[in-house]
C-alpha positions in Angstrom: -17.4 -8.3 17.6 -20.1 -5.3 18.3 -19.7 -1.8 18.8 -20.8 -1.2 22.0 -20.6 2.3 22.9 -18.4 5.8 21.5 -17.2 8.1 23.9 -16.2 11.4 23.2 -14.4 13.4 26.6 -11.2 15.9 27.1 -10.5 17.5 29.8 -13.7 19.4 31.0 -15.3 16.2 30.6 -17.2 13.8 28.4 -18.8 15.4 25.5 -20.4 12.5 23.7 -21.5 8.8 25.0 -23.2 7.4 22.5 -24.4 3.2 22.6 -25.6 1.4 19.9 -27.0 -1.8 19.7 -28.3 -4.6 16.9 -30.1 -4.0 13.7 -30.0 -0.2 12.1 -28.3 2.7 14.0 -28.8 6.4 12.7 -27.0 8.9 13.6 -29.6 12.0 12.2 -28.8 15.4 11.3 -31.7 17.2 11.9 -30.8 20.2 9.8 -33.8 20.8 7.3 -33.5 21.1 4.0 -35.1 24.3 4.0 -32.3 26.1 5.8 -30.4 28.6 3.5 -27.4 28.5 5.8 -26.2 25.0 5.3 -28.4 22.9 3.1 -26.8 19.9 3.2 -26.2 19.7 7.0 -22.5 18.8 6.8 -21.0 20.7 8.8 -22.6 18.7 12.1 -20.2 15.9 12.4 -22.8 13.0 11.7 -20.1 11.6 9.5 -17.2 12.7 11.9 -19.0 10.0 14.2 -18.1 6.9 12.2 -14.5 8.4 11.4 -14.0 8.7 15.0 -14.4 4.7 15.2 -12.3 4.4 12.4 -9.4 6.2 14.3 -10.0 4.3 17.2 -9.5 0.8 15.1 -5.7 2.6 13.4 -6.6 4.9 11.0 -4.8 8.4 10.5 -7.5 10.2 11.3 -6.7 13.5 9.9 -10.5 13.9 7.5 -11.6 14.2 11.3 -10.3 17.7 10.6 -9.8 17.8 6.8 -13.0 17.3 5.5 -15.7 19.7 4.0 -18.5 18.3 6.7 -16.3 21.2 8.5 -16.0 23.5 5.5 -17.5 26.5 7.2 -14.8 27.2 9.5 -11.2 26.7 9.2 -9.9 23.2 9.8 -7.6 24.1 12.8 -10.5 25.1 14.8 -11.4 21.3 15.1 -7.4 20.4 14.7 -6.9 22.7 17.6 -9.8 21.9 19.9 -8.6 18.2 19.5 -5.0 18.8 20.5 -5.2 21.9 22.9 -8.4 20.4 25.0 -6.7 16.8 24.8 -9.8 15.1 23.3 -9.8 10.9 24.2 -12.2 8.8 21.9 -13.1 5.2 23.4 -14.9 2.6 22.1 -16.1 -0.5 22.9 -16.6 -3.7 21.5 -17.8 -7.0 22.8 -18.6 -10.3 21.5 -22.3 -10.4 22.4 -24.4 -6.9 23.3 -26.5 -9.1 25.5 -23.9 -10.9 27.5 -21.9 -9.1 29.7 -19.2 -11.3 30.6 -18.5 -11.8 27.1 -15.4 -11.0 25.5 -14.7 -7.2 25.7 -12.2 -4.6 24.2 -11.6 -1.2 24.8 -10.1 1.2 22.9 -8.8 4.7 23.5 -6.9 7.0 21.3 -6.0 11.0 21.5 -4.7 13.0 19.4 -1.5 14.2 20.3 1.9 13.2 19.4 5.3 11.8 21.0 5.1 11.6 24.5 1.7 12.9 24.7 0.4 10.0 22.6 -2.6 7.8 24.2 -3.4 4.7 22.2 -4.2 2.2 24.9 -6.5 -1.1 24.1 -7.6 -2.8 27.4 -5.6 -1.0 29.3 -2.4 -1.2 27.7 -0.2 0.9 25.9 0.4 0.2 21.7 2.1 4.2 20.8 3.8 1.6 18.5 1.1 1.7 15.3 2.2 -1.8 14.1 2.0 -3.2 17.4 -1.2 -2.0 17.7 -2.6 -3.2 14.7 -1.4 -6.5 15.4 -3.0 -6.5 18.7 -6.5 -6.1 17.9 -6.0 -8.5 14.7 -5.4 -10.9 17.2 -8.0 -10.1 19.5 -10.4 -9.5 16.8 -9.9 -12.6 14.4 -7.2 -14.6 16.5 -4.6 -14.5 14.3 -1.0 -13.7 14.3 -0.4 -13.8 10.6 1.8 -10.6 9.4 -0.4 -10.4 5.8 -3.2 -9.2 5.8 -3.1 -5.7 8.2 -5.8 -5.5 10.3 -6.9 -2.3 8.9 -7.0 -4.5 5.4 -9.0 -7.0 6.7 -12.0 -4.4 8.0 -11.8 -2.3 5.1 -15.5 -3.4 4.0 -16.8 -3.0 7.0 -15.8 0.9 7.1 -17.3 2.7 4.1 -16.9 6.3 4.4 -14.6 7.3 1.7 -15.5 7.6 -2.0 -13.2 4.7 -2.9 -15.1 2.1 -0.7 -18.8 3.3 -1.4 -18.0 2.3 -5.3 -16.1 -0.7 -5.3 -17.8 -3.5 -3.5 -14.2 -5.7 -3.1 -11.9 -4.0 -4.6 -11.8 -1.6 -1.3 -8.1 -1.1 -0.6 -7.6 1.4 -3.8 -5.9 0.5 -7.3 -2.3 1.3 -5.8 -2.6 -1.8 -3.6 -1.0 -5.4 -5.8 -3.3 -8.1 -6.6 -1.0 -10.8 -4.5 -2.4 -8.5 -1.8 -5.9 -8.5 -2.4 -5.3 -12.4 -3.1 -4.2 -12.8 0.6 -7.3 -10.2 1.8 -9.6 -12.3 0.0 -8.7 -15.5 1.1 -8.7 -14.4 4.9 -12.2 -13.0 4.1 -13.2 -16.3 3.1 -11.9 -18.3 6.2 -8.7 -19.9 4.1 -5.1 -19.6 5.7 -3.1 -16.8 4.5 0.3 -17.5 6.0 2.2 -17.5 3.0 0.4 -14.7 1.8 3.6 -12.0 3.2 6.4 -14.6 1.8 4.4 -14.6 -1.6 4.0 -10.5 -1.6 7.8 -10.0 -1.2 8.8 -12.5 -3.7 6.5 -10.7 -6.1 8.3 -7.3 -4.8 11.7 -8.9 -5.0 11.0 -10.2 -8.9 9.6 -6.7 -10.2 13.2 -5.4 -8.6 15.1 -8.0 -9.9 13.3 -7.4 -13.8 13.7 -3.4 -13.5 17.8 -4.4 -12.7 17.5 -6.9 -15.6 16.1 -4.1 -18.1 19.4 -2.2 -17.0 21.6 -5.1 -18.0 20.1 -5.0 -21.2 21.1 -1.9 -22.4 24.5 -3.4 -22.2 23.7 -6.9 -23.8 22.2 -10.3 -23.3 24.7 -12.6 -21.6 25.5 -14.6 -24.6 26.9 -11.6 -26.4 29.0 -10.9 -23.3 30.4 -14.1 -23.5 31.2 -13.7 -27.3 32.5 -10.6 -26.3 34.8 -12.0 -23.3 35.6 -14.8 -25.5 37.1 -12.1 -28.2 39.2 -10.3 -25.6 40.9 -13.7 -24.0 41.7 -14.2 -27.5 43.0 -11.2 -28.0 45.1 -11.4 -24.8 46.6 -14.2 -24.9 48.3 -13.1 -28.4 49.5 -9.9 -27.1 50.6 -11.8 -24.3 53.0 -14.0 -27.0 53.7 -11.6 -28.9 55.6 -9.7 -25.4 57.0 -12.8 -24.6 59.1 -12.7 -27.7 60.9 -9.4 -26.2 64.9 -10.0 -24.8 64.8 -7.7 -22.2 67.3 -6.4 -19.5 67.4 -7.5 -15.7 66.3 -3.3 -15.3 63.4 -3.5 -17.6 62.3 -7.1 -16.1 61.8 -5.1 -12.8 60.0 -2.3 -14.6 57.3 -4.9 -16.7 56.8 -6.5 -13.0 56.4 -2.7 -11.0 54.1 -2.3 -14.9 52.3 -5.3 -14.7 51.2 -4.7 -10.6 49.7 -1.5 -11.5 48.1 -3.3 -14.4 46.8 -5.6 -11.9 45.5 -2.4 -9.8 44.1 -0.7 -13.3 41.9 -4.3 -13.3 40.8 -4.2 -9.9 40.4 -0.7 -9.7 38.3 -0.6 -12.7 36.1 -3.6 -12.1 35.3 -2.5 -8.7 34.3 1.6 -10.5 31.9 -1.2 -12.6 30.1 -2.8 -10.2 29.1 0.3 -8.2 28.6 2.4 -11.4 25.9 -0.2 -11.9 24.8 -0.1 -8.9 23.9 3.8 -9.2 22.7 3.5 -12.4 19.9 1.0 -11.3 18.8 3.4 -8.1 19.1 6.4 -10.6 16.6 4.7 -13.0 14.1 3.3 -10.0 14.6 7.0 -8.8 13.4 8.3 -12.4 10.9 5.4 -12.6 9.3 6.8 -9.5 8.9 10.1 -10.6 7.3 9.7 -13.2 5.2 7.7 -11.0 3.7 11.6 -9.7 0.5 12.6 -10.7 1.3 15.9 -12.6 -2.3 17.3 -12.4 -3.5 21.3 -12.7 -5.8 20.6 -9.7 -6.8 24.4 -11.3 -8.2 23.5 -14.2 -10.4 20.5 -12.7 -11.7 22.9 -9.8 -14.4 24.2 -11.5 -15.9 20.8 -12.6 -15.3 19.7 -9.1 -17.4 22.1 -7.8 -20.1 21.9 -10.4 -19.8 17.3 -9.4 -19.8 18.9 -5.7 -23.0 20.8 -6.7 -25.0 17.9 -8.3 -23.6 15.5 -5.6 -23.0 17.1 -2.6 -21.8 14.2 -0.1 -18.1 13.8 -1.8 -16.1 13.4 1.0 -12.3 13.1 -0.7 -10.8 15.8 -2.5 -8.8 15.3 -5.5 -6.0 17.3 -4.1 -6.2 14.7 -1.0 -5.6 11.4 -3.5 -2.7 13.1 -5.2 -1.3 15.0 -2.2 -1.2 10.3 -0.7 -0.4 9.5 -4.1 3.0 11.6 -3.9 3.9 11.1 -0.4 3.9 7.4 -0.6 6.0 7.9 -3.9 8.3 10.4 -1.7 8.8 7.9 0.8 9.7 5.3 -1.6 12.0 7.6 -3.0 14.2 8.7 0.3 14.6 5.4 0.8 16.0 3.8 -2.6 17.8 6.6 -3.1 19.4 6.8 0.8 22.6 4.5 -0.8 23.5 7.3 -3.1 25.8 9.7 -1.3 28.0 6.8 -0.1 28.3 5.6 -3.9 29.2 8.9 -5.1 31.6 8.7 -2.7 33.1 5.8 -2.9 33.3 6.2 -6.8 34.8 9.8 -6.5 37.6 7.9 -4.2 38.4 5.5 -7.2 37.9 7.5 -10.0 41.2 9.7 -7.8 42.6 6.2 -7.6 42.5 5.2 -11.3 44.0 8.6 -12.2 46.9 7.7 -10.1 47.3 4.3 -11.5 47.2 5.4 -14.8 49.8 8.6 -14.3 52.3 5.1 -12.6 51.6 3.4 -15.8 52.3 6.7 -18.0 55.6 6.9 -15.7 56.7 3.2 -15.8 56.0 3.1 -19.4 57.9 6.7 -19.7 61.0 5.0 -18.3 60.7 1.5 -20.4 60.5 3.8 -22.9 63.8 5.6 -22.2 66.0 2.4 -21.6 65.7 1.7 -25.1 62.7 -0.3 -25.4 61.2 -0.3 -28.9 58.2 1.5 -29.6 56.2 -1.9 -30.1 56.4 -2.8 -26.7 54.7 -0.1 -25.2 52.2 -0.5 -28.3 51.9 -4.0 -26.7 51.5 -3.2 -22.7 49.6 -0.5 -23.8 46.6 -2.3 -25.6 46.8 -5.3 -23.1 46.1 -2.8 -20.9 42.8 -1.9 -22.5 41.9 -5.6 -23.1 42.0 -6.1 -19.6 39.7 -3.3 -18.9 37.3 -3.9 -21.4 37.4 -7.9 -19.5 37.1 -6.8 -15.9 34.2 -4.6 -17.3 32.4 -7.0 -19.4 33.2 -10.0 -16.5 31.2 -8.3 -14.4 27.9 -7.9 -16.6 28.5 -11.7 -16.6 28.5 -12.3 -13.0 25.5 -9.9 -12.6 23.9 -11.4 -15.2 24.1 -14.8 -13.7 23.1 -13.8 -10.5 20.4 -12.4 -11.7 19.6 -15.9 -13.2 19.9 -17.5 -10.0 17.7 -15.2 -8.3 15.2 -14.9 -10.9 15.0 -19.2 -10.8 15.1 -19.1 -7.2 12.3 -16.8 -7.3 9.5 -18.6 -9.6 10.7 -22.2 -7.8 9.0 -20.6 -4.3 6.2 -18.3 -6.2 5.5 -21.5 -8.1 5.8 -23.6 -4.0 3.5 -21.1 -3.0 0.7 -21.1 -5.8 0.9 -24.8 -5.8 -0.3 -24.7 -1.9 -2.8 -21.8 -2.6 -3.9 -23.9 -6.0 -4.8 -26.8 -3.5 -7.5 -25.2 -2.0 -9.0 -24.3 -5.5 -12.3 -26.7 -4.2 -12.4 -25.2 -1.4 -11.9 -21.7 -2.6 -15.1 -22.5 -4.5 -17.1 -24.2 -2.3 -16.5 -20.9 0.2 -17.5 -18.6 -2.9 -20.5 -20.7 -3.9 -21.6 -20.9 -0.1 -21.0 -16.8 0.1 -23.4 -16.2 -3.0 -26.3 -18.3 -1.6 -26.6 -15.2 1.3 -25.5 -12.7 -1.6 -27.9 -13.7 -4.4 -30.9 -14.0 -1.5 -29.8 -10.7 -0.1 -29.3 -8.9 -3.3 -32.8 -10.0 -4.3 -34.4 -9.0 -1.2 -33.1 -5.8 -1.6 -33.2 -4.8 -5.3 -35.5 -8.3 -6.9 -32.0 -8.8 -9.0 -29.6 -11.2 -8.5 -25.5 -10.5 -7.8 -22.8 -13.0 -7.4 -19.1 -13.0 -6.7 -17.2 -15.1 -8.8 -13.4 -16.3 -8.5 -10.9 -15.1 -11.6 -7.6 -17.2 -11.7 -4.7 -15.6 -12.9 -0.9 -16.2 -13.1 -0.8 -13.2 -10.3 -3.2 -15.3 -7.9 -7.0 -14.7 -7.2 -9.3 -11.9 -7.8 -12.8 -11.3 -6.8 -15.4 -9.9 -8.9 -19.0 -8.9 -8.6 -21.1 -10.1 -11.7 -23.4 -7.5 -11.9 -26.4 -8.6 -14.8 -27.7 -5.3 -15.4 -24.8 -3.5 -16.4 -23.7 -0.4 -14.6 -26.2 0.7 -11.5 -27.2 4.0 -10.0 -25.5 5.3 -7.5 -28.7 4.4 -5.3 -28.0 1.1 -6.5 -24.6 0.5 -6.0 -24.9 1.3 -2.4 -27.6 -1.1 -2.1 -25.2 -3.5 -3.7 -22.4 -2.8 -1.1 -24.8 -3.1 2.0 -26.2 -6.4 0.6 -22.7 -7.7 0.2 -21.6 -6.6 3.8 -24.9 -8.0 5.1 -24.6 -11.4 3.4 -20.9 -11.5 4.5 -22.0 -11.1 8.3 -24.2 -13.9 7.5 -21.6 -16.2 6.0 -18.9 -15.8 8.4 -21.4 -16.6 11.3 -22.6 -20.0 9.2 -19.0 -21.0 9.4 -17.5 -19.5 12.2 -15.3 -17.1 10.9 -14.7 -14.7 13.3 -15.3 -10.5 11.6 -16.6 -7.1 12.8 -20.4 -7.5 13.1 -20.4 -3.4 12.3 -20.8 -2.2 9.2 -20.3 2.0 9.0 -21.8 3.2 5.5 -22.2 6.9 4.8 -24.0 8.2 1.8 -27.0 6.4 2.4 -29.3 9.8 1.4 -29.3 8.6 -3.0 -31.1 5.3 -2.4 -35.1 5.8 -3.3 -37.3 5.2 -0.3 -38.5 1.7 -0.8 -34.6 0.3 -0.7 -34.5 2.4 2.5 -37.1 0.9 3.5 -36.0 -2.7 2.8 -32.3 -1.7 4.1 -33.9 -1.1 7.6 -36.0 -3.9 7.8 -33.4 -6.4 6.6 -30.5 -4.3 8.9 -32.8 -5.2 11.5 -33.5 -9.0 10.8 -29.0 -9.2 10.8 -27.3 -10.5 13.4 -25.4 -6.8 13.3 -25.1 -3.0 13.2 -25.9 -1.3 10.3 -24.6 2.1 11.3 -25.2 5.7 9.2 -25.7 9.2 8.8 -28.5 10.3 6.9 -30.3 13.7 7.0 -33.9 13.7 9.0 -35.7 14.8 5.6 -34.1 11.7 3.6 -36.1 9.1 6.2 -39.0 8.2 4.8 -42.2 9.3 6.7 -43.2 5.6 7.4 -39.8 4.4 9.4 -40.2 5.0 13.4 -37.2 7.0 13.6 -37.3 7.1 17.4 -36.4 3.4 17.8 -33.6 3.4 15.9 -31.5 6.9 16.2 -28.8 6.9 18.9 -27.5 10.5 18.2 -29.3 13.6 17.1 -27.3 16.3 15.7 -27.8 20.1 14.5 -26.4 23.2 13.4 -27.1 24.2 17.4 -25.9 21.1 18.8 -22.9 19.6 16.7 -21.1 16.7 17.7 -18.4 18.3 19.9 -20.4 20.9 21.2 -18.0 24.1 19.7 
């Protein structure tokens, strides 16, 4: 798929409709260097351009109006002109710029909420943000498969923020697990993913199951449970002899039996306060685990280097504050929801704890009366430690049965993770042929672009694939590195179209103003040889004086004529 065309309109009209076509599109600020005002020219919205596509393919979209390109003016100036002048982005793509009966989508998303909500793609409406990303998955890459998200799969082909212009594969940020980037990477290299979701919730459900385990613990393996359960039968059964040995009268017969029921109840009663005591226990300690999951950062204290980084690098898009500020609302969602089961616990516990007071004031009572129709003081010595006995069983019973469910699951668990690998495992040959077929477009592309050679290599682990770029020369330049990236996204484009895999032939990089002017050179010339868009910002005075910038810009901007025109 292309991007054919951006259009920016609300309800006075259309403010932007921007095409773009093959090879190299630049979107050119033409603020000079020169200008005291703004230096850096990023307060324009050359950037805001490719976010804009983003949104339209399911992302958030809130750096449209929380970013610094905007950092002159408040951000609910742009917030508000989106909302109050009910802004509609569209975009098209098709499967051939040059054929216009080819397949063709069209996207179109506003930014209001609730009812007001547009999100339409051909036509039809998708509020639902799920059901949206499914649909253009699978009228992008013709696939229905849950794992991976749509907005996984074209993370590499959207580079704007910091995250994604340094890591050249590992693009969905270090909070994401590796049986995730297993599945991304194997849908990226044209291999079947569809027990990639099954194999992520195992995983999930075996890191819950070992957090409960750790819990168990703390109370004892199961063989010492048994020793211990063994200990108390024992010790049961002769205090059951030894009150067997009493001659009692036809009165205290009925007594023991109205004694023994509310023994029976003390059991239940106390098994049952068990089971959901563990029960709390474990959400407490996945609560706790969480929280101490937060990022407890002085964003103070780093603020001055952050503006002297700012200084010598002026293009960071993401602010700290922004990474922690996700980083704690996805742990605060986690949280609401594990711990949503705790106000019916404490409930239900207060309700038996009231219950095994009551029991235990019948037994004091029922034993009060033994007591007074002459029974010796041994007997209630004798009801009163089987009592105890049986506690201590129902308690320790029910570790047991936990732990062996636990078992169960745990087995039950590496049996289908082990299914699962062994299918994945099958297509180690052809898991390497894909990779060593990839790195013939990457090494050639790599070398075009810097004379150095970069391959991607396959590391098996017990967790399931990873994907590394070897790089020979140690650690690049930040120049470099982005030279890396675009020769990886290039050589993909090329590789997908050698074997028919269907992708994004758009590639939105930002950032492109640290590269020297030879690699800029060479990016344009081999952006335009690729059977795709290479689309960026990039300041006028960053183009070197020899590329024709006429034949590739589709969208002037300036400080008098910004991208929606406020």
């Amino acid at each position: 798929m292309f991007l054919k065309r951006l259009i920016i309109e609300n309800k006075a009209g259309v403010i932007r409709d921007i095409p773009f076509k093959k090879g190299i599109n630049l979107i050119v600020d033409e603020t000079p260097e020169t200008l005291t005002q703004q230096t850096t020219g990023n307060n324009v919205g050359k950037t805001t351009v490719l976010r804009l596509v983003d949104y339209c393919l399911g992302s958030k979209g809130e750096s449209i109006y929380k970013d610094t390109e905007f950092s002159q003016q408040p951000n609910t100036t742009i917030e508000n002109f989106l909302t109050d002048t009910e802004v509609l982005i569209t975009i098209e793509l098709v499967e051939d710029l040059e054929d216009e009966n080819s397949q063709h989508i069209t996207i179109q998303r506003n930014f209001l909420k609730r009812g007001k909500k547009f999100q339409k793609i051909n036509g039809e409406d998708f509020t639902d943000d799920k059901k949206f990303d499914a649909e253009l998955k699978r009228l992008v890459f013709n696939t229905d498969v849950e794992k991976p998200t749509f907005r996984q799969i074209i993370s590499k082909n959207i580079r704007i923020d910091k995250d994604r212009m340094d890591k050249i594969v590992r693009v969905l940020g270090s909070f994401v697990g590796n049986e995730v980037y297993e599945a991304l990477y194997l849908f990226w290299l044209g291999i079947k993913t569809d027990k990639a979701e099954e194999k992520r919730n195992l995983t999930e459900d075996r890191k819950s199951e070992n957090r409960f385990r750790r819990r168990l613990k703390k109370e004892g393996e199961l063989s010492l449970i048994e020793q211990k359960l063994a200990f108390h039968n024992d010790k049961i059964k002769e205090l059951d002899e030894q009150k067997a040995n009493f001659n009692l009268n036809e009165q205290y017969d009925e007594d023991i039996e109205k004694l023994n029921q509310v023994k029976y109840a003390l059991n239940r009663t106390a098994t049952e306060i068990s089971q959901l005591e563990v029960r709390r226990d474990l959400i407490i300690e996945s609560k706790d685990d969480l929280e101490q999951e937060y990022a407890n950062i002085n964003t103070n204290q780093i603020r001055s280097l952050y503006n002297k980084a700012n200084a010598l690098i002026p293009d960071i898009q993401v602010t700290f504050e922004e990474t922690l500020k996700f980083h704690n609302e996805l742990i605060s969602e986690k949280l609401d929801y594990i711990t949503k089961e705790l106000p019916d616990l404490d409930i239900k516990l207060k309700k038996l704890r009231t219950d095994l007071a009551k029991l235990r004031d019948q037994e004091f009572s029922l034993t009060t009366i033994i007591q007074k129709s002459g029974v010796i003081e041994d007997l209630e010595k004798i009801v009163t430690e089987l009592n105890k006995q049986f506690e201590r069983k129902g308690n320790l019973e029910e570790q047991k049965r936990l732990w062996e469910v636990s078992n169960e699951k745990i087995d039950r668990i590496e049996r289908e993770l082990g299914l699962i690998n062994e299918d994945i495992t099958s297509n180690d040959d052809l898991i390497t042929s894909r990779i060593t077929q990839f790195n013939k477009y990457f090494t050639k592309m790599s070398e075009i672009l810097y004379d150095e050679n970069y391959i991607l290599t396959p590391r098996k682990k017990d967790i399931g694939y990873d994907l590394i770029v070897t790089n020979i020369e140690g650690n690049p330049s930040t120049g470099k590195k982005k030279g890396q990236i675009a020769a990886f996204d290039f050589a993909y484009i090329q590789f997908a179209d050698n074997l028919d895999i269907r992708c994004l032939h758009f590639i939105l990089h930002d950032q492109l103003e640290n590269i020297h002017d030879n690699q800029l050179n060479t990016l344009v010339e081999v952006a335009n040889s690729l059977n795709g868009q290479y689309i960026v910002p990039i300041l006028r005075d960053k183009i070197p004086s020899n590329i024709d910038i006429s034949q590739y810009e589709v969208l002037s901007l300036s400080q008098s004529d910004k991208l929606f025109r406020l």
